[in-house]
Residue frames as a rotation matrix with the C-alpha (Angstrom) as fourth column:
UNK 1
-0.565 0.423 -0.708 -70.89
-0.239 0.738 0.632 181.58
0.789 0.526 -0.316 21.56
UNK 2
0.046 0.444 0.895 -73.75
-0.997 -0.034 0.068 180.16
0.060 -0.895 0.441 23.94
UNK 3
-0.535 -0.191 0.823 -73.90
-0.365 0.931 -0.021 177.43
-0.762 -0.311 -0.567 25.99
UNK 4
-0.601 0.197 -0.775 -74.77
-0.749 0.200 0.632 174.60
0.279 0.960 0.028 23.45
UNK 5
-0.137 0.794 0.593 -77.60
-0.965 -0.243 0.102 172.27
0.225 -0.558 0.799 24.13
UNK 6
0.075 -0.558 0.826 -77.17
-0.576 0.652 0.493 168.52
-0.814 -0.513 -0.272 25.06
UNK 7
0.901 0.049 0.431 -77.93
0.310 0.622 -0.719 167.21
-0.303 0.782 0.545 21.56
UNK 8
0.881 -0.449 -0.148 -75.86
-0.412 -0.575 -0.707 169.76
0.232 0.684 -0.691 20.33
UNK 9
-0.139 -0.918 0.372 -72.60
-0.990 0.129 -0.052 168.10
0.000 -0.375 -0.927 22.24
UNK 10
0.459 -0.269 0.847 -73.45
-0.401 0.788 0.468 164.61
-0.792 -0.554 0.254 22.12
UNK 11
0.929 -0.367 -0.044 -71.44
0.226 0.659 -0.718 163.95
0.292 0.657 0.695 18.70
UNK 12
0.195 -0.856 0.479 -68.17
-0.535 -0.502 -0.680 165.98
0.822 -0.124 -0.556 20.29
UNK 13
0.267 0.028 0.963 -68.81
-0.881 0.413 0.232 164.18
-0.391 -0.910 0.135 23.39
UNK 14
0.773 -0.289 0.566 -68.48
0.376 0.926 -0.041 160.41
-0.512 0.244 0.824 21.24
UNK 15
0.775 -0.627 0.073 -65.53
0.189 0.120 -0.975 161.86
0.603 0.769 0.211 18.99
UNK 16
0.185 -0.667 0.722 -63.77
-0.877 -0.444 -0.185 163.24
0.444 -0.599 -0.667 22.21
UNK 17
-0.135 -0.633 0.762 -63.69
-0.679 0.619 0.395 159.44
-0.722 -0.464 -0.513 23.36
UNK 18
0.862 0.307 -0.404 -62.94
-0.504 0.604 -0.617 157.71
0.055 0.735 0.676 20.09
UNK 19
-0.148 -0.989 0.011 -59.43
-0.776 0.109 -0.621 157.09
0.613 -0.100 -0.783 21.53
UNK 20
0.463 0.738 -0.491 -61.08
-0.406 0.669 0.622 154.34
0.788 -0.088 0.609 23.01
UNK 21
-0.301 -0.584 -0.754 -59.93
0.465 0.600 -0.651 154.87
0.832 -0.547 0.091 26.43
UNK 22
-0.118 0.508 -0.853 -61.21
0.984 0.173 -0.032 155.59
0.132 -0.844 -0.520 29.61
UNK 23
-0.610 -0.082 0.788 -62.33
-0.180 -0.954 -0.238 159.28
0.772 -0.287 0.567 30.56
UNK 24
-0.466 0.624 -0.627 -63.61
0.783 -0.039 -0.621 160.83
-0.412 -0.780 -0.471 33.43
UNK 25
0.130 0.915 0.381 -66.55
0.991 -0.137 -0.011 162.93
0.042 0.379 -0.925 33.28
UNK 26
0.423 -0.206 -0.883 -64.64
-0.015 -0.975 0.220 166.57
-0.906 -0.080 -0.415 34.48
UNK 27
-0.297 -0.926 0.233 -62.28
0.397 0.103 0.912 165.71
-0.868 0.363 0.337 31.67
UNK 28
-0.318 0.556 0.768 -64.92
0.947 0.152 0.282 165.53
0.040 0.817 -0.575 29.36
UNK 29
0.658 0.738 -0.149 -66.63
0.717 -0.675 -0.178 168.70
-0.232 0.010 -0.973 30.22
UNK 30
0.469 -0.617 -0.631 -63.47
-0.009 -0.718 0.696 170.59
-0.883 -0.321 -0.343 30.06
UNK 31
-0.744 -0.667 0.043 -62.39
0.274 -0.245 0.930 169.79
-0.610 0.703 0.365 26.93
UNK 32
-0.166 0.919 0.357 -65.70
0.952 0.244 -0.185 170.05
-0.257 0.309 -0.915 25.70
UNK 33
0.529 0.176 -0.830 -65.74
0.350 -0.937 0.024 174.02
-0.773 -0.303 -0.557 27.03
UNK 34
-0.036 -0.858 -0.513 -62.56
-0.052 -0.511 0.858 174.53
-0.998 0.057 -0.026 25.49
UNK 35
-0.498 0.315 0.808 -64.14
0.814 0.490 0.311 173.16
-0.297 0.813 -0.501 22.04
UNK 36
0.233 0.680 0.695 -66.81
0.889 -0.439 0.131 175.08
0.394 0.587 -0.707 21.78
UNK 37
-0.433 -0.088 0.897 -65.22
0.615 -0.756 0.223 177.78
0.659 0.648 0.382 23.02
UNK 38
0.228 0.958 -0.176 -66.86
0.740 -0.054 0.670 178.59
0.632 -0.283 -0.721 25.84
UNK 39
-0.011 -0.557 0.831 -66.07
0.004 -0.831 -0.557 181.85
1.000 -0.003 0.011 27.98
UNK 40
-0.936 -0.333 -0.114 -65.53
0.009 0.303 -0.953 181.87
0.352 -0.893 -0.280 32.07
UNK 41
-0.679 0.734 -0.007 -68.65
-0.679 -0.631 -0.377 183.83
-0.281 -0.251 0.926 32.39
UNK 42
0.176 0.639 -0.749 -70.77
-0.805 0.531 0.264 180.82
0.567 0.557 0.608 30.18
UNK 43
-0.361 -0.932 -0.024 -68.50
-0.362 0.163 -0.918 178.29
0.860 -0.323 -0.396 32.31
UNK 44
-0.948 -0.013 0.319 -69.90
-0.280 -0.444 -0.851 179.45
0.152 -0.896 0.417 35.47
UNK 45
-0.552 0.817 -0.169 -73.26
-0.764 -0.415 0.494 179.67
0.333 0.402 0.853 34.39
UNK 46
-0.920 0.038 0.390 -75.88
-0.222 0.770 -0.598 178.03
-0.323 -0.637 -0.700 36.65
UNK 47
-0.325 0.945 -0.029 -79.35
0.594 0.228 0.771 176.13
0.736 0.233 -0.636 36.25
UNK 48
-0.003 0.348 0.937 -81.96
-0.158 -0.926 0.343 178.35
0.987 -0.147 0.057 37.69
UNK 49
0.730 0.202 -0.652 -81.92
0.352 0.707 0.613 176.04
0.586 -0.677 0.446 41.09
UNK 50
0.457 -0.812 0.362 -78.22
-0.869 -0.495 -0.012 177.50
0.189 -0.309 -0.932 41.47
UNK 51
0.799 -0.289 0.528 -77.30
-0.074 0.823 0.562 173.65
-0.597 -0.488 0.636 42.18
UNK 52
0.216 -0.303 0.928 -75.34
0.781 0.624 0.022 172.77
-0.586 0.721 0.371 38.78
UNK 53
-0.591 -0.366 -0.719 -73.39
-0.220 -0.784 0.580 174.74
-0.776 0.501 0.383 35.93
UNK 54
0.336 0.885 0.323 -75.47
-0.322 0.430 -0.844 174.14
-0.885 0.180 0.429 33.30
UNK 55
0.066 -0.627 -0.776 -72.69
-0.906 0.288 -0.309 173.14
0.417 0.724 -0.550 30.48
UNK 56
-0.904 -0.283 0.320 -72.10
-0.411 0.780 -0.471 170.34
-0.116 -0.557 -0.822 33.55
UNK 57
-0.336 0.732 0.593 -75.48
-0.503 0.394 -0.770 169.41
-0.797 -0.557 0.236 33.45
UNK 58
0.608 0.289 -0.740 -75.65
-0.772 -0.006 -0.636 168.89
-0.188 0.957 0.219 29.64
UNK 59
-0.209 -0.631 -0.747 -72.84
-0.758 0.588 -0.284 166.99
0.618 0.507 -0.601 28.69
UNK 60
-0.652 -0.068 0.755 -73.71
-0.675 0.505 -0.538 165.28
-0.345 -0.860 -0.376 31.96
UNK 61
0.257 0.962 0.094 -77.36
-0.369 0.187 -0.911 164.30
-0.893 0.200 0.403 30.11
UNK 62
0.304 -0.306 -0.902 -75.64
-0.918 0.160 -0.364 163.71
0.256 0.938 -0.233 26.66
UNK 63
-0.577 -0.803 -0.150 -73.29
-0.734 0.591 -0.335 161.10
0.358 -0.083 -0.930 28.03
UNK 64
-0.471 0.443 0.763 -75.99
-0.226 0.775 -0.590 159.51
-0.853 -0.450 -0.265 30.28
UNK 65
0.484 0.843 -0.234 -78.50
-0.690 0.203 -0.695 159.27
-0.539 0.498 0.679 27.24
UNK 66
0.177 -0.661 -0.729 -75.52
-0.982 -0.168 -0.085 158.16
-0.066 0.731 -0.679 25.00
UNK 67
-0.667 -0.380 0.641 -74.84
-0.703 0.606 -0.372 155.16
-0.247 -0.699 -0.672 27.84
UNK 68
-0.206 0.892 0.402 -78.41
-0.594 0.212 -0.776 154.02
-0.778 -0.398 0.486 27.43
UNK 69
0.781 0.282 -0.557 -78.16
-0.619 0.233 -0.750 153.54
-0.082 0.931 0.357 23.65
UNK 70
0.576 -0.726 0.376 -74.80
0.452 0.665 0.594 151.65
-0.681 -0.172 0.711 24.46
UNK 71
0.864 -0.188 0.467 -72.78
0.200 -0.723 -0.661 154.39
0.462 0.665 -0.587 22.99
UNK 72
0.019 -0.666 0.746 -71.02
-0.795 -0.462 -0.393 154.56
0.606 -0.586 -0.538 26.16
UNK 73
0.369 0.000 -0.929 -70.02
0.503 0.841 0.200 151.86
0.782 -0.541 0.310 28.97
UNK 74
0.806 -0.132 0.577 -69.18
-0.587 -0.308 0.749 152.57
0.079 -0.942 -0.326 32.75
UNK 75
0.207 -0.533 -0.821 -66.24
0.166 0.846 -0.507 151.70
0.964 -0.031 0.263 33.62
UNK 76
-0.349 0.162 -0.923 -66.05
0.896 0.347 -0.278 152.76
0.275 -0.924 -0.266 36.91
UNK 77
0.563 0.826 0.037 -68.09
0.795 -0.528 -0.300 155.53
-0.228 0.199 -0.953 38.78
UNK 78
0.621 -0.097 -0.778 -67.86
-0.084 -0.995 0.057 159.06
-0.779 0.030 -0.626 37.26
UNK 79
-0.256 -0.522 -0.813 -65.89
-0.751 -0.422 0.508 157.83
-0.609 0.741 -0.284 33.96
UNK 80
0.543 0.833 0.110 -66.81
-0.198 0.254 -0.947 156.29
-0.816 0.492 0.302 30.92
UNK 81
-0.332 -0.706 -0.625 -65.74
-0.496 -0.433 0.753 154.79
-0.802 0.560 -0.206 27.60
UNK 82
-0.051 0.706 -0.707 -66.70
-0.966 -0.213 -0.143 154.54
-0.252 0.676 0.693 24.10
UNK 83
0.009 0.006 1.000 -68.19
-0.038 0.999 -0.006 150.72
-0.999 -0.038 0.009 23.07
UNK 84
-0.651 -0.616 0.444 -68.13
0.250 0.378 0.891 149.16
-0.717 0.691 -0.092 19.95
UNK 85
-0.264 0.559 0.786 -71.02
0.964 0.177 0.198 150.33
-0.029 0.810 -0.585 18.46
UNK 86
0.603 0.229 -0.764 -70.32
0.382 -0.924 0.024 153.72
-0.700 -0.306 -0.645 19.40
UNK 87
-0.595 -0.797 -0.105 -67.00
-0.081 -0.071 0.994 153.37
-0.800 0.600 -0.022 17.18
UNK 88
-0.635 0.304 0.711 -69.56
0.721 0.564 0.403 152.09
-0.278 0.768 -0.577 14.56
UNK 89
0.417 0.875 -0.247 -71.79
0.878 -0.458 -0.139 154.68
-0.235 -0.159 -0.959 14.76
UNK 90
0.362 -0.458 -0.812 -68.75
-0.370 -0.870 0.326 157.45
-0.855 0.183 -0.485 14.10
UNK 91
-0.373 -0.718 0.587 -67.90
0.171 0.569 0.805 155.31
-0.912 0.401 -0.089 11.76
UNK 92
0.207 0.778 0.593 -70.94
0.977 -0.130 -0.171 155.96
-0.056 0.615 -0.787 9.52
UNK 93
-0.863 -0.500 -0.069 -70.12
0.498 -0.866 0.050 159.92
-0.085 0.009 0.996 9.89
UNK 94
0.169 0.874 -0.455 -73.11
0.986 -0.147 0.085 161.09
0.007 -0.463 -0.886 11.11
UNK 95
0.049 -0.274 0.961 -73.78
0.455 -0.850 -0.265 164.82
0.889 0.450 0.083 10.58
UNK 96
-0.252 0.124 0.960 -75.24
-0.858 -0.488 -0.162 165.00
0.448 -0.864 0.229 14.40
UNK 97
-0.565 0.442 -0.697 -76.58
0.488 0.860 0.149 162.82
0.665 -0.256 -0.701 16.89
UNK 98
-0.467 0.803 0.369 -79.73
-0.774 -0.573 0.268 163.82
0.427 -0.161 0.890 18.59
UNK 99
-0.581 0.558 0.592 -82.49
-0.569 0.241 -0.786 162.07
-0.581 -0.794 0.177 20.29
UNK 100
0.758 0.650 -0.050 -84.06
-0.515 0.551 -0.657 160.62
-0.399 0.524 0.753 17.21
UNK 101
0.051 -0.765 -0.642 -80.51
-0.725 0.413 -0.550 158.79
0.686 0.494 -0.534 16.31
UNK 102
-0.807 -0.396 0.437 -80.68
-0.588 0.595 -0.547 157.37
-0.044 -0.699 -0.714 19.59
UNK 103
0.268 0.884 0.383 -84.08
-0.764 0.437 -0.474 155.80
-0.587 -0.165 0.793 19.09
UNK 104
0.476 0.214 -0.853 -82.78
-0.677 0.708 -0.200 153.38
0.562 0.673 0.482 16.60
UNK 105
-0.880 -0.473 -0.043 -81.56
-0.338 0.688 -0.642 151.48
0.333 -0.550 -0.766 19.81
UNK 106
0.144 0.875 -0.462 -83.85
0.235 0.423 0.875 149.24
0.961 -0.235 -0.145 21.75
UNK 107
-0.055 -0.144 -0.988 -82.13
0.852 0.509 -0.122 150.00
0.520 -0.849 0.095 24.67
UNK 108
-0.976 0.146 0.164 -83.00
-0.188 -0.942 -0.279 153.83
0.114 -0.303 0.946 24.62
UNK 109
-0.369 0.925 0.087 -86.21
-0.382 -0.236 0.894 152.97
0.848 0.296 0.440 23.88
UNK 110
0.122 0.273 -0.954 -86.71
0.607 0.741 0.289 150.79
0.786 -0.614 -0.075 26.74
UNK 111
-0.669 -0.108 -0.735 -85.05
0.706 -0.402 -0.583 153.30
-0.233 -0.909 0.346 29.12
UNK 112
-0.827 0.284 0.485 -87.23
-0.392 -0.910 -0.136 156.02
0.402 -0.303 0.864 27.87
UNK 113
0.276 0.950 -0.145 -90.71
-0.510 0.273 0.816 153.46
0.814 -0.152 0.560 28.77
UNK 114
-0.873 -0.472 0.122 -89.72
-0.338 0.406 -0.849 151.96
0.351 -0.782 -0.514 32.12
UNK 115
-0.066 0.927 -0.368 -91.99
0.121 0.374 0.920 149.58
0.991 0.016 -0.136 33.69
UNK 116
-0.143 0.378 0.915 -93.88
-0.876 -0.478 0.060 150.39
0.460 -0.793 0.400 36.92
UNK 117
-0.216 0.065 0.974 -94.79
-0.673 0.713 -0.196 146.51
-0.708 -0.698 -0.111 37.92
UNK 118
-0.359 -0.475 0.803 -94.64
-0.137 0.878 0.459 143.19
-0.923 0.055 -0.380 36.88
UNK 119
0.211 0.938 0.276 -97.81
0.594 0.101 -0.798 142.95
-0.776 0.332 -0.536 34.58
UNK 120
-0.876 -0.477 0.068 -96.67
0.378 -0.594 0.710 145.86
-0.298 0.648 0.701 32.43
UNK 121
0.124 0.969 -0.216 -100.05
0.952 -0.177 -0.250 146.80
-0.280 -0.174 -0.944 33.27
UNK 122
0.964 0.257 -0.072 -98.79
0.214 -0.905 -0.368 150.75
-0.160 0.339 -0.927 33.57
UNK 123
0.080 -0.896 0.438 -96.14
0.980 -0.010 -0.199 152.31
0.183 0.445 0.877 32.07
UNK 124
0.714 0.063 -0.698 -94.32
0.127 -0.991 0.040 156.11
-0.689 -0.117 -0.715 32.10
UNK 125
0.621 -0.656 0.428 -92.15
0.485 -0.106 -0.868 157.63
0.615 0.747 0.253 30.24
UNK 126
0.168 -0.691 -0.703 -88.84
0.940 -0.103 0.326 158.59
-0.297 -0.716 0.632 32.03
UNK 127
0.874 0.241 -0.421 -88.50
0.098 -0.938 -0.334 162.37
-0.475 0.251 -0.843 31.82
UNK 128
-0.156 -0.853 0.497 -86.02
0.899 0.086 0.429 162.58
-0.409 0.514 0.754 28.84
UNK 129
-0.798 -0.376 -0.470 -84.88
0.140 -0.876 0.462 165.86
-0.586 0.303 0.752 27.42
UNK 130
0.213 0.967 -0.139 -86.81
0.278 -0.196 -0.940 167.59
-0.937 0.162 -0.310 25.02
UNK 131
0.100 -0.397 0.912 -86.45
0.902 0.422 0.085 167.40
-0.419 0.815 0.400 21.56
UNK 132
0.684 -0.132 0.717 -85.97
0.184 -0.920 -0.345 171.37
0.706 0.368 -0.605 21.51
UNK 133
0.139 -0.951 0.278 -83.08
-0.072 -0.290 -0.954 171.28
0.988 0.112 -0.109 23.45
UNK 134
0.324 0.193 0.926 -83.96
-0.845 -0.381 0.375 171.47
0.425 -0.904 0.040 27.29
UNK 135
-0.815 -0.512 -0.271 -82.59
-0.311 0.782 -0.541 169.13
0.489 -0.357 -0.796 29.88
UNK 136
0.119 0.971 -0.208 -85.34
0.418 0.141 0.897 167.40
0.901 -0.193 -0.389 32.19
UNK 137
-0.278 -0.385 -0.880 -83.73
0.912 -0.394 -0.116 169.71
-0.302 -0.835 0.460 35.05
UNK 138
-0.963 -0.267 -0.022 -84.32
0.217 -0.825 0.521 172.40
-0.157 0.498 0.853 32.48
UNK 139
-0.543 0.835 0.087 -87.67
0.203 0.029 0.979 171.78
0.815 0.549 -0.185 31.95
UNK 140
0.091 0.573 -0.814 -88.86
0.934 0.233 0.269 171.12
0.344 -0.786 -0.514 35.24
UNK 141
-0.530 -0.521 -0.669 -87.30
0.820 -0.516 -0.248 173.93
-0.216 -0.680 0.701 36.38
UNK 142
-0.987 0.158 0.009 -88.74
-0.116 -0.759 0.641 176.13
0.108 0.632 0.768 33.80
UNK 143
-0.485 0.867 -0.119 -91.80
0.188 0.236 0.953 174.79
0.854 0.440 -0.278 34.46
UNK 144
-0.197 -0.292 -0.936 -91.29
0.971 0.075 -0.228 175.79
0.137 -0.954 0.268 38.13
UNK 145
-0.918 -0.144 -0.371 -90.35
0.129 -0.989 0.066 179.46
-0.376 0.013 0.926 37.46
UNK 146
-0.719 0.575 0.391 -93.65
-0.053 -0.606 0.794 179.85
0.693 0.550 0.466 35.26
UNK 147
0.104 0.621 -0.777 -95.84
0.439 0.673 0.596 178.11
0.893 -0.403 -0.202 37.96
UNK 148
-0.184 -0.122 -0.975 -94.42
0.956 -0.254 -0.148 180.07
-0.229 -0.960 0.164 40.37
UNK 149
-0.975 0.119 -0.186 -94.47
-0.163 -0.957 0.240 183.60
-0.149 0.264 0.953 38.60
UNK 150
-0.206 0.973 -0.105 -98.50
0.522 0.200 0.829 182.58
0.828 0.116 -0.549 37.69
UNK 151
0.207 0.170 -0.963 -98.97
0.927 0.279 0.249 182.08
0.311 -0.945 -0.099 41.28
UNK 152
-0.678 -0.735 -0.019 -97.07
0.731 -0.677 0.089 185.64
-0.078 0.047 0.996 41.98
UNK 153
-0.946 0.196 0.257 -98.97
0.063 -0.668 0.742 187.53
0.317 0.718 0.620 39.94
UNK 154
0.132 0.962 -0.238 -102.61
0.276 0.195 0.941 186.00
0.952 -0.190 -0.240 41.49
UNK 155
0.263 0.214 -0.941 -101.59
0.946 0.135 0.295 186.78
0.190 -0.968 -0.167 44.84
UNK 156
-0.838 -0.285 -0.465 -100.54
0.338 -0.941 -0.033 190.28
-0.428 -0.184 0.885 43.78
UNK 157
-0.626 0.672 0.397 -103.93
0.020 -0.495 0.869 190.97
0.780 0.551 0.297 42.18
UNK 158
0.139 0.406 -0.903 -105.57
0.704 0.601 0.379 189.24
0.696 -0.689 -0.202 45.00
UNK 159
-0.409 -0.274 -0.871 -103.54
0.868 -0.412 -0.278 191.18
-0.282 -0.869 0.406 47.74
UNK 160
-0.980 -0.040 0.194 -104.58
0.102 -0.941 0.322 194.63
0.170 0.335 0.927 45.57
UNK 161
-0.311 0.946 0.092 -108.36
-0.350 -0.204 0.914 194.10
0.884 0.252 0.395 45.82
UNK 162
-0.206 -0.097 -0.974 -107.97
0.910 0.347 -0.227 193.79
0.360 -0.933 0.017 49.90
UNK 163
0.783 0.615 0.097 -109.03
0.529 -0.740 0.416 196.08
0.327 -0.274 -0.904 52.27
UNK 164
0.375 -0.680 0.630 -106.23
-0.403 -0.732 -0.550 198.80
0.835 -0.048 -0.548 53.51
UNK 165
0.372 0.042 0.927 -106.56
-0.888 0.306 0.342 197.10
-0.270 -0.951 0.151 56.64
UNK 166
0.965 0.017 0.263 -105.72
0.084 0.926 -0.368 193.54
-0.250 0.377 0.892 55.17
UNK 167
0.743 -0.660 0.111 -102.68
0.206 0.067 -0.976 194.98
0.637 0.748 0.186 53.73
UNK 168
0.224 -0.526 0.821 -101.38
-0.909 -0.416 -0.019 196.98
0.352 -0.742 -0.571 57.15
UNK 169
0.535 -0.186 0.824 -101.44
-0.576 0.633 0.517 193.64
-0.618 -0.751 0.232 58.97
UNK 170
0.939 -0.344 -0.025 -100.15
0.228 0.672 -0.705 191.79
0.259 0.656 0.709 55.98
UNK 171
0.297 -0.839 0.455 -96.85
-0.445 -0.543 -0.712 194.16
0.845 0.009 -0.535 56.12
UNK 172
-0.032 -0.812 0.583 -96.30
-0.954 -0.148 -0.259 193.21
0.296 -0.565 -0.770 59.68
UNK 173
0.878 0.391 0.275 -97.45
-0.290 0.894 -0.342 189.54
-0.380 0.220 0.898 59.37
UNK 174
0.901 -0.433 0.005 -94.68
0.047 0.086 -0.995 189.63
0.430 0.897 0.098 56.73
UNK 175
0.073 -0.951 0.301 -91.59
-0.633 -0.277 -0.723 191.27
0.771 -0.138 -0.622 58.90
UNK 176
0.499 0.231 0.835 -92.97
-0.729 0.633 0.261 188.80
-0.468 -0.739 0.484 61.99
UNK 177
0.784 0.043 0.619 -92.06
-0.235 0.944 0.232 185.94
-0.574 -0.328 0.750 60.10
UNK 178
0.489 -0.868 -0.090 -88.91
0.281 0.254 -0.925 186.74
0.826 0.427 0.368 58.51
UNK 179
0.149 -0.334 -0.931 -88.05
0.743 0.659 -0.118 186.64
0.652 -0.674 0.347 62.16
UNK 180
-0.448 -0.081 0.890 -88.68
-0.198 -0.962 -0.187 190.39
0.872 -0.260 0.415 63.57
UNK 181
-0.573 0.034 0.819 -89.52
-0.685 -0.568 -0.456 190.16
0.450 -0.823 0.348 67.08
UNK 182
-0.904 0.080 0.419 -91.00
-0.117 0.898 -0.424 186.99
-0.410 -0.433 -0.803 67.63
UNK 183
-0.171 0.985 -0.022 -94.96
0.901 0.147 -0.409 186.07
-0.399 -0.090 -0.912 68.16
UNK 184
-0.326 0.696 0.639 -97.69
0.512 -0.438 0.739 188.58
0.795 0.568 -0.213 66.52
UNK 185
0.615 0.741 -0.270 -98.97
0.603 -0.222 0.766 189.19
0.508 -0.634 -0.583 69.72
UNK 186
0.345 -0.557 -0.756 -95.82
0.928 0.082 0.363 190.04
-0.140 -0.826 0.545 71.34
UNK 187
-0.549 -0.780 -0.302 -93.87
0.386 -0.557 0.735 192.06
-0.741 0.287 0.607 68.78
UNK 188
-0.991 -0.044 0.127 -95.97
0.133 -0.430 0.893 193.54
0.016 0.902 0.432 66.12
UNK 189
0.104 0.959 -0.265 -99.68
0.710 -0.258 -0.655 195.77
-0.696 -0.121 -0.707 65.52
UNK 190
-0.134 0.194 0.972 -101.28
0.970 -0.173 0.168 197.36
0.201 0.965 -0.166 63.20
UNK 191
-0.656 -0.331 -0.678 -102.39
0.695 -0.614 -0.373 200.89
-0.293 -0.716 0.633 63.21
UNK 192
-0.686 0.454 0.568 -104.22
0.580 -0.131 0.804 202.31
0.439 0.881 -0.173 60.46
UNK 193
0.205 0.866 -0.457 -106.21
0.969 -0.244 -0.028 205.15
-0.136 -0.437 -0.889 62.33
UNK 194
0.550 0.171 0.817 -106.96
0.228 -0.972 0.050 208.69
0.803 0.159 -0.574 61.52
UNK 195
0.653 -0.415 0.633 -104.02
-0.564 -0.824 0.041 210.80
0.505 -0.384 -0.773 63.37
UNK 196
0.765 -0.557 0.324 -101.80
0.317 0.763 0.563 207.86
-0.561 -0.328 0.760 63.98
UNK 197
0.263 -0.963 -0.055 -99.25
-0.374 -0.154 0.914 209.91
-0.889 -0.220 -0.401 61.80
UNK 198
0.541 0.513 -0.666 -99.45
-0.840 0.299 -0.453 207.84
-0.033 0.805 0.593 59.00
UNK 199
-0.739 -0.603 0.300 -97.91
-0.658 0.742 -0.129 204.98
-0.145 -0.293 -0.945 60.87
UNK 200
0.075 0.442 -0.894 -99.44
-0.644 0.706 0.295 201.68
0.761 0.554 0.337 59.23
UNK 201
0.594 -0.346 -0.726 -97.71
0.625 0.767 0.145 198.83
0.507 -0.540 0.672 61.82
UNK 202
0.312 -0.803 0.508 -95.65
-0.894 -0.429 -0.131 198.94
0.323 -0.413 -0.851 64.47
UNK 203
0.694 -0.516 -0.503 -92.91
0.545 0.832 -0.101 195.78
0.471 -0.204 0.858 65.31
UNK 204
0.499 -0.867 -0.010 -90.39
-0.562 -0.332 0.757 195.40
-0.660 -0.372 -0.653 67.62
UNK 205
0.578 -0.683 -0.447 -87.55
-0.707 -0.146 -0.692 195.03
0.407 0.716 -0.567 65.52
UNK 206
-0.528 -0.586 -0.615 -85.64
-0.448 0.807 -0.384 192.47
0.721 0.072 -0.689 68.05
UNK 207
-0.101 0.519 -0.849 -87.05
0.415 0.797 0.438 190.17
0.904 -0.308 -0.296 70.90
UNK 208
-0.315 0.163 -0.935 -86.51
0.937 0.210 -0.279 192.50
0.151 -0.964 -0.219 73.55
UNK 209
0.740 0.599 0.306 -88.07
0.590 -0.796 0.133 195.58
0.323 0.082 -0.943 72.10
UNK 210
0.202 -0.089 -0.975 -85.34
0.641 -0.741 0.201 197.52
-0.740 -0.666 -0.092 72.20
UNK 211
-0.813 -0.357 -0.460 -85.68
-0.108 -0.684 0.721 198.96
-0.572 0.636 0.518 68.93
UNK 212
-0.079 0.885 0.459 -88.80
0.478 0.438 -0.761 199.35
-0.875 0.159 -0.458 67.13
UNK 213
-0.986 -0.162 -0.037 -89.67
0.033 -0.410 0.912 199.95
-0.163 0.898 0.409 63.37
UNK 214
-0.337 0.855 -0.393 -92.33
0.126 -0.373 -0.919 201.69
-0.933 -0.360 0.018 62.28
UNK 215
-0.784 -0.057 0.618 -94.40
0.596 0.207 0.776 200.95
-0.172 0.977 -0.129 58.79
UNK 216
-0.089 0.992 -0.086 -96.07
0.128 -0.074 -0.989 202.42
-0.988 -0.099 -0.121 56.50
UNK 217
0.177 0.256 0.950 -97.66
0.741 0.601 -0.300 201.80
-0.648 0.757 -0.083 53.07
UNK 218
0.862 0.505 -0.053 -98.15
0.425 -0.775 -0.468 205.27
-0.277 0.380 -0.882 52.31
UNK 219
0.385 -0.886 -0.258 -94.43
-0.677 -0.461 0.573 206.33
-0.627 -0.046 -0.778 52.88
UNK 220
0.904 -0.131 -0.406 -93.51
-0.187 0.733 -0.654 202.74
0.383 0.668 0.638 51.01
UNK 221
-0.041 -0.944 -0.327 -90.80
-0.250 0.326 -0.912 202.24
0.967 0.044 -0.249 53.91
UNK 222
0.728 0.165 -0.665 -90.41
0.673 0.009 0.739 201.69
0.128 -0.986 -0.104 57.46
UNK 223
-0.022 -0.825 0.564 -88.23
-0.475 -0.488 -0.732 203.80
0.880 -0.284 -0.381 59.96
UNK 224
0.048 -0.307 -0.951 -86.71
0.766 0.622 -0.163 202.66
0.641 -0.720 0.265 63.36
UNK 225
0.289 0.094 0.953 -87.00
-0.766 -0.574 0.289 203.90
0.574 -0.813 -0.095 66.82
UNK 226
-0.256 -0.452 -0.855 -84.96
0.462 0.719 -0.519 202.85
0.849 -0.528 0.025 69.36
């Protein structure tokens, strides 16, 4: 089974505290897993950041939305239990609960439109999930990875329609500042000349030059000379 998405857990999440006593929030996620079933390997599973499992990060978002709608109460930090109009709400036997169930509170609504200053001049909208499943970690993130792969791609078209020369110094530009041999000046030249061997760059491999690597584009590697 895959990981399920935060709507998808937030009615298991209110029947798992209809016992209408205190949980903490690991407690929750763990029985949660063990519900649906979940496998070590899903478990484990991180947001693309690498901060957070991302089952933790859901149920984490379920519960907080849940809170908002007064579904849930703090009782002290990191645990939580169900209020009275959460009981009421299971009471009705709801097939799911979702983001549009929670709108018939005023207090979701309110948390999703936070005011900015007194006046209620401007308003935002607090980055709540997405009604297709995504957390707002999920989103952003995703919206990260494409923005960044975009970006990628233009600077690899970009670098391709450079001169040969542009590209030699790029290479040792590049090993310079993942921390080969210090300074440009010190530790690292291009080369690119007719009978040079088809040596592209040359770097010194550590700060005192005693080992030097030798690039090139053509070969698509470097070798080392001590």
């Amino acid at each position: 089974m895959s990981i399920p998405d935060y709507q998808s857990i937030m009615l298991p999440l209110l029947q798992f505290a209809s016992d209408n006593k205190e949980h903490a929030y690991r407690e929750a996620v763990i029985s949660l897993a063990d519900q649906f079933k979940l496998t070590d390997k899903e478990r484990k599973e991180l947001l693309p950041s690498g901060k957070q499992p991302t089952f933790d990060n859901r149920v984490g978002w379920a519960k907080t939305y849940m809170e908002k709608a007064g579904l849930f109460e703090k009782t002290r930090r990191a645990y939580f239990k169900i209020t009275p109009r959460g009981q009421e709400l299971l009471a009705s036997k709801p097939k799911e609960i979702n983001r549009e169930v929670l709108m018939q509170f005023d207090e979701f609504i309110e948390f999703t439109q936070l005011r900015h200053n007194d006046n209620d001049e401007i308003r935002t909208s607090f980055p709540v999930a997405s009604s297709g499943g995504q957390t707002p970690e999920e989103a952003l993130e995703a919206a990260h990875q494409t923005l960044r792969q975009g970006l990628s791609n233009e600077l690899l078209i970009t670098i391709k329609q450079c001169s040969p020369e542009f590209f030699e110094r790029l290479v040792v530009d590049l090993l310079i500042t993942m921390g080969y041999g210090g300074s440009r000046r010190e530790a690292g030249q291009a080369v690119g000349r007719s009978g040079d061997g088809g040596i592209d760059g040359i770097i010194k491999e550590d700060k005192l030059g005693l080992d030097t690597i030798y690039t090139s584009q053509a070969l698509g590697r470097g070798s080392r000379s001590s």
